[in-house]
C-alpha positions in Angstrom: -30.0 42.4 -17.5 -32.3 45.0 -17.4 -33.7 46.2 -14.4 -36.5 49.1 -13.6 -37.9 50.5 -10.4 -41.2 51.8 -9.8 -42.1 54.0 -6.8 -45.8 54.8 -6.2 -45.9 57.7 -3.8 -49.6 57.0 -2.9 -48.9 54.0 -0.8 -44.7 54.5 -0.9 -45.0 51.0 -2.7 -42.3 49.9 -4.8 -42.3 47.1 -7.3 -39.7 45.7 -9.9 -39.5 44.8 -13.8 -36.2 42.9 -15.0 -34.9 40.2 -16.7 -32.9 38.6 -19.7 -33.2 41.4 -22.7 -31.6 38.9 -24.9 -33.9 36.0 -24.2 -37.1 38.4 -24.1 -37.9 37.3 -20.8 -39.1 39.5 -17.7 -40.3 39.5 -14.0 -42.6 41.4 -12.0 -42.5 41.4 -8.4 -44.8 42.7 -6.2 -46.5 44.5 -8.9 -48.6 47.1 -7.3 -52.7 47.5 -9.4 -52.2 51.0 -10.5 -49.2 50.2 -12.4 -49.9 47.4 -15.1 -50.1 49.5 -17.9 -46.6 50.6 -17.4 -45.3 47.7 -16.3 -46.7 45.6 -19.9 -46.0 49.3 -21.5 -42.2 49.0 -20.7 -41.7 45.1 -21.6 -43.2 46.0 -24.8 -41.2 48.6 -25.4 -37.7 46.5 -24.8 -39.3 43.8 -27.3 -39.7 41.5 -24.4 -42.5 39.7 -22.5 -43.4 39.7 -19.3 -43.3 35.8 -18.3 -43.3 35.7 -14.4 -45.0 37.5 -11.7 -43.9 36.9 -8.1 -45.4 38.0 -4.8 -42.6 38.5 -1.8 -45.9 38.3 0.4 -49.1 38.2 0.1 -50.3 42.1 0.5 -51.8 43.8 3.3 -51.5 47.7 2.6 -52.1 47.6 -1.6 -54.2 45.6 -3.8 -51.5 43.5 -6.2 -51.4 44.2 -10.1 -50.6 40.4 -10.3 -53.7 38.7 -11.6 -54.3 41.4 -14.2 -50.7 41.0 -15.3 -51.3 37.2 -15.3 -54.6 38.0 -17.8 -53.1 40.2 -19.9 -49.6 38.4 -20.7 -50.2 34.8 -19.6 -47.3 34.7 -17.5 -46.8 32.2 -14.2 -47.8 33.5 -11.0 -45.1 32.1 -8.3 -45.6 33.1 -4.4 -43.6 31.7 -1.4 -45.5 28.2 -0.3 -47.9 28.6 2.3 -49.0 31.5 1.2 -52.6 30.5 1.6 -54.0 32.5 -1.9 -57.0 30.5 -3.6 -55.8 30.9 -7.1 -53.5 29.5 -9.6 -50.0 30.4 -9.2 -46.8 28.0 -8.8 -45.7 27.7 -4.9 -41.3 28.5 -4.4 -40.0 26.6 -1.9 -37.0 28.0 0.1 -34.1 27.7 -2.0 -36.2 27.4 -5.3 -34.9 29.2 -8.3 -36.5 30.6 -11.8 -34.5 31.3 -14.6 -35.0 34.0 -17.4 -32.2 33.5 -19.6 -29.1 35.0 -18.1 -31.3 35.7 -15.2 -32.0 33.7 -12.3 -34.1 34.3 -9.2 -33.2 32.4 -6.3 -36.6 32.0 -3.6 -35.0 32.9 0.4 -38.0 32.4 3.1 -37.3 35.6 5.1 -40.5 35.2 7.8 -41.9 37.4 10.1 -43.5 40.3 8.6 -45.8 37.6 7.1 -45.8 33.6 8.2 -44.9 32.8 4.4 -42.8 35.5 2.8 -39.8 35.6 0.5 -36.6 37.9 -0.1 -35.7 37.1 -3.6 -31.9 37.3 -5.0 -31.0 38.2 -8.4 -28.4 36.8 -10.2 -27.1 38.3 -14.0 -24.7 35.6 -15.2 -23.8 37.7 -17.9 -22.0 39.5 -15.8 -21.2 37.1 -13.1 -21.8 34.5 -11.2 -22.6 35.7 -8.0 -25.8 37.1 -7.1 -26.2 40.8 -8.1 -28.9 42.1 -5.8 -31.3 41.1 -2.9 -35.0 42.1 -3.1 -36.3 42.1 0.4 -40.4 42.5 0.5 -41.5 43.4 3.4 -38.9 42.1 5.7 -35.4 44.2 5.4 -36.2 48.0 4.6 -33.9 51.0 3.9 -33.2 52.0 7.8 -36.1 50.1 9.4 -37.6 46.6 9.6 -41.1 45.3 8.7 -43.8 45.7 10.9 -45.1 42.3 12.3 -48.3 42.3 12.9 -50.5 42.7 9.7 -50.5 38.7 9.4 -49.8 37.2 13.0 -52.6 35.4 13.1 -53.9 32.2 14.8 -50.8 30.0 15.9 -48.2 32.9 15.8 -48.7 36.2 18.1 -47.4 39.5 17.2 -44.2 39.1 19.2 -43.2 35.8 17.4 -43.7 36.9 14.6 -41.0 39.8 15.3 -38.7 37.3 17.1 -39.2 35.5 13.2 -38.1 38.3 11.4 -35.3 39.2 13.5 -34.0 35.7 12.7 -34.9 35.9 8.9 -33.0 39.1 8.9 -30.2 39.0 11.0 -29.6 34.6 9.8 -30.4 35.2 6.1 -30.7 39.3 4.9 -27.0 40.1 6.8 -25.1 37.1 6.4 -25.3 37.9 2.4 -21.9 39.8 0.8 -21.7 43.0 1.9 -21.7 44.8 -1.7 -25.1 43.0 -2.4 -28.0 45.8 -3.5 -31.1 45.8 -1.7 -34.5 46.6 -3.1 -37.1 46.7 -0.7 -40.9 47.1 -1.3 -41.6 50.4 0.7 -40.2 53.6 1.4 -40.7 56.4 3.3 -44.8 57.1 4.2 -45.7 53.6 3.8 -47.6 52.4 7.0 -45.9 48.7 6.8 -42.8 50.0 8.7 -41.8 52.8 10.9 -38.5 54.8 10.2 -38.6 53.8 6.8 -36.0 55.6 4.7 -36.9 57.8 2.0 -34.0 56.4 -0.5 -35.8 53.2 -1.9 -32.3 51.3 -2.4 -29.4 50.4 -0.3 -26.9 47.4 0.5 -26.2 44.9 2.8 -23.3 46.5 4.1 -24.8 49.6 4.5 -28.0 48.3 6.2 -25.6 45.9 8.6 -23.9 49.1 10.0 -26.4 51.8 9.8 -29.8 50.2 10.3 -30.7 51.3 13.7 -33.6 48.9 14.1 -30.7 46.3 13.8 -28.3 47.8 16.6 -29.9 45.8 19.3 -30.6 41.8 20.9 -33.2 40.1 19.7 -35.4 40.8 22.5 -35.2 44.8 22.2 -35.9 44.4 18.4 -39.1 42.7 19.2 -39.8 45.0 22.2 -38.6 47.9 19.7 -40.9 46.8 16.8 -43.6 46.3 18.4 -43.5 49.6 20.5 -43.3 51.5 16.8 -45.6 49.6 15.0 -47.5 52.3 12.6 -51.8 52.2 12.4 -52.9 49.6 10.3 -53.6 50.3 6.7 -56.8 51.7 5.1 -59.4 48.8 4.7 -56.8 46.0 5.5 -59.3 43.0 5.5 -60.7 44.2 2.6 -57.5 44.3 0.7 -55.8 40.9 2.3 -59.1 39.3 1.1 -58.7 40.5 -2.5 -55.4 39.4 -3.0 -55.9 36.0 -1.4 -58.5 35.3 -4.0 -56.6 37.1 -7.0 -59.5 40.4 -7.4 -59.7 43.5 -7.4 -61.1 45.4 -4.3 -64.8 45.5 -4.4 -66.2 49.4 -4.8 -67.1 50.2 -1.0 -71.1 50.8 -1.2 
């Protein structure tokens, strides 16, 4: 399998190009705008295409690279079901998996930094049959939880929505083997977390005995999360509203 990580220090974004080599098949996921160029760049350069574009979430803080990568390759645009977006794009249910070749991406609904959001496990069968890595969106980061609020919204307030991703984390993220690597979405000087680590990568094990946000009930982790929760992102409507209806921001006047 080959695998690729790309940091973005502007926003502390990071997205993710893998996939089968041998059956000239990649993934994006949570491909960040500024980045298409190198993400088509890099595929090219391997002599594979870039087939499937996933979403862990839809985005709050950056405008998503996914409906230009969509355009340009003619790949399949999946995001978790009940996403809400208003264009094309295949909805993964819980559970759900997408194979590229010796790849295979298994869909995990990991809610609470968004109402529909996804973790997404990666599986090389190549080199075994177990899944290799976890990548966590939004939900599990490097020393520090996703904020909850960005999306609560209408029939779920702030604190549910932390009570949600306590569960996702501590019922779906921790109960995975302890060897498993983790990939989250943001690092260090993103605003969709507080106490974020600076080291983009970890593992579950790790983040079970180390994460401080996770050394505590369920009740102090809401309490906790909400007490740290960062200022909202530049032009966060804005944004939200451009990646709902797959477009680019509009130039402010």
């Amino acid at each position: 399998m080959f695998f690729r990580q790309f940091l973005l220090d502007d926003t502390a974004c990071a997205s993710y190009l893998f996939g089968c080599n041998s059956a000239g098949e990649f993934a994006v996921v949570d491909p960040h705008a500024e980045l298409v160029d190198d993400y088509v760049a890099l595929a090219e350069a391997r002599g594979s295409q870039i087939t499937a574009v996933l979403e862990t979430h839809l985005q709050a803080d950056h405008v998503s690279g996914l409906p230009d990568l969509v355009k340009r390759t003619g790949a399949v645009a999946y995001l978790p079901h009940g996403a809400g977006v208003e264009f094309e794009h295949r909805k993964l249910a819980d559970g759900e998996s997408l194979k590229l070749g010796n790849t295979v991406i298994e869909a995990v609904s990991t809610p609470g930094h968004a109402p529909a959001h996804h973790a997404y496990l990666v599986t090389d069968h190549r080199r075994g049959d177990e899944p290799w890595m976890v990548l966590t969106g939004d939900a599990l980061l490097v020393g520090a939880a996703g904020r909850p609020d960005l999306h609560a919204r209408g029939e779920s307030t702030v604190e549910e929505m932390a009570g949600q991703l306590y569960d996702s984390i501590t019922e779906r993220i921790l109960t995975l083997p302890d060897d498993l690597l983790i990939y989250p979405s943001h690092y260090s000087g993103s605003v969709c977390g507080a106490g974020l680590s600076g080291h983009a990568a970890s593992t579950v094990g790790f983040e079970r005995r180390n994460n401080h946000a996770l050394e505590q009930t369920r009740d102090a982790f809401v309490a906790g999360l909400i007490d740290e929760i960062p200022p909202p992102p530049e032009q966060q409507a804005e944004i939200v509203a451009a990646n709902r209806a797959g477009q680019r921001l509009a130039p402010s006047a």
